[in-house]
C-alpha positions in Angstrom: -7.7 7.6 -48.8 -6.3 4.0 -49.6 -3.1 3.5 -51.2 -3.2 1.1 -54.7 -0.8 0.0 -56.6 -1.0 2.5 -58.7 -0.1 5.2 -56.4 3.8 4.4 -56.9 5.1 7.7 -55.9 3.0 7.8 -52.8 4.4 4.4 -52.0 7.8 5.3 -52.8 7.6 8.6 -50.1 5.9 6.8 -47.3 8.3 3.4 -47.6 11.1 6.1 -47.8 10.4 8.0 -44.1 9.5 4.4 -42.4 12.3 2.2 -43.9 15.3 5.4 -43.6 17.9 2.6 -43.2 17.3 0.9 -45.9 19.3 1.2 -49.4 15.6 0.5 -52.0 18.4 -1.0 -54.6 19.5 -3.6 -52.5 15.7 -4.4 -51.6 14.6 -8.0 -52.3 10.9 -7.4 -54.1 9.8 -10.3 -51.7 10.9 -7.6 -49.0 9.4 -4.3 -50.8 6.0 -6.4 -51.7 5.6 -6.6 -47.5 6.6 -3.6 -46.5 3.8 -2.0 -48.9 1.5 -4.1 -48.0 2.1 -2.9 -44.2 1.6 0.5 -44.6 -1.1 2.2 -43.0 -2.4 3.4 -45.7 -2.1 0.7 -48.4 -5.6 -0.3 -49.2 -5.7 -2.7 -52.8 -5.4 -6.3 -53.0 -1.6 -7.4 -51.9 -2.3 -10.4 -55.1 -2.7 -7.4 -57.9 1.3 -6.9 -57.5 4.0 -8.0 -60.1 7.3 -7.2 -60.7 6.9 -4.3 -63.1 4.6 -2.4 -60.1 7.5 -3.6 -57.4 10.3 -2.1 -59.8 8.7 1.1 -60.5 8.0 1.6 -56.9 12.1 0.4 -55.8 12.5 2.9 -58.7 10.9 5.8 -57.3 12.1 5.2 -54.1 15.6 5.8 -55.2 14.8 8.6 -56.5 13.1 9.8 -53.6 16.2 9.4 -51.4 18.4 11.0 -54.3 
């Protein structure tokens, strides 16, 4: 199964094992929109993004490493 954008938490737990040096709050959303389109698993159109997807994805990230 593909990844979309909607899939934020899924996003959030896969960017958090393959990016474990990374603080997501300091991530630029330039950054976080490339890494997600990288994964292996993403799947939806990289131009359906906007901020308010990239936020709640740096969002659940953090609290995925909490």
């Amino acid at each position: 199964m593909k990844y979309l954008w909607t899939d934020v938490q899924e996003i959030a737990q896969e960017l958090a094992q393959q990016h474990q040096e990374e603080d997501p709050q300091y991530v630029r959303f330039t950054d976080l929109h490339r890494w997600v389109c990288a994964l292996a698993h993403f799947g939806d159109d990289p131009k359906k993004c906007n901020e308010k997807i990239l936020e709640a994805i740096q969002m659940a990230w953090i609290a995925e490493v909490e």
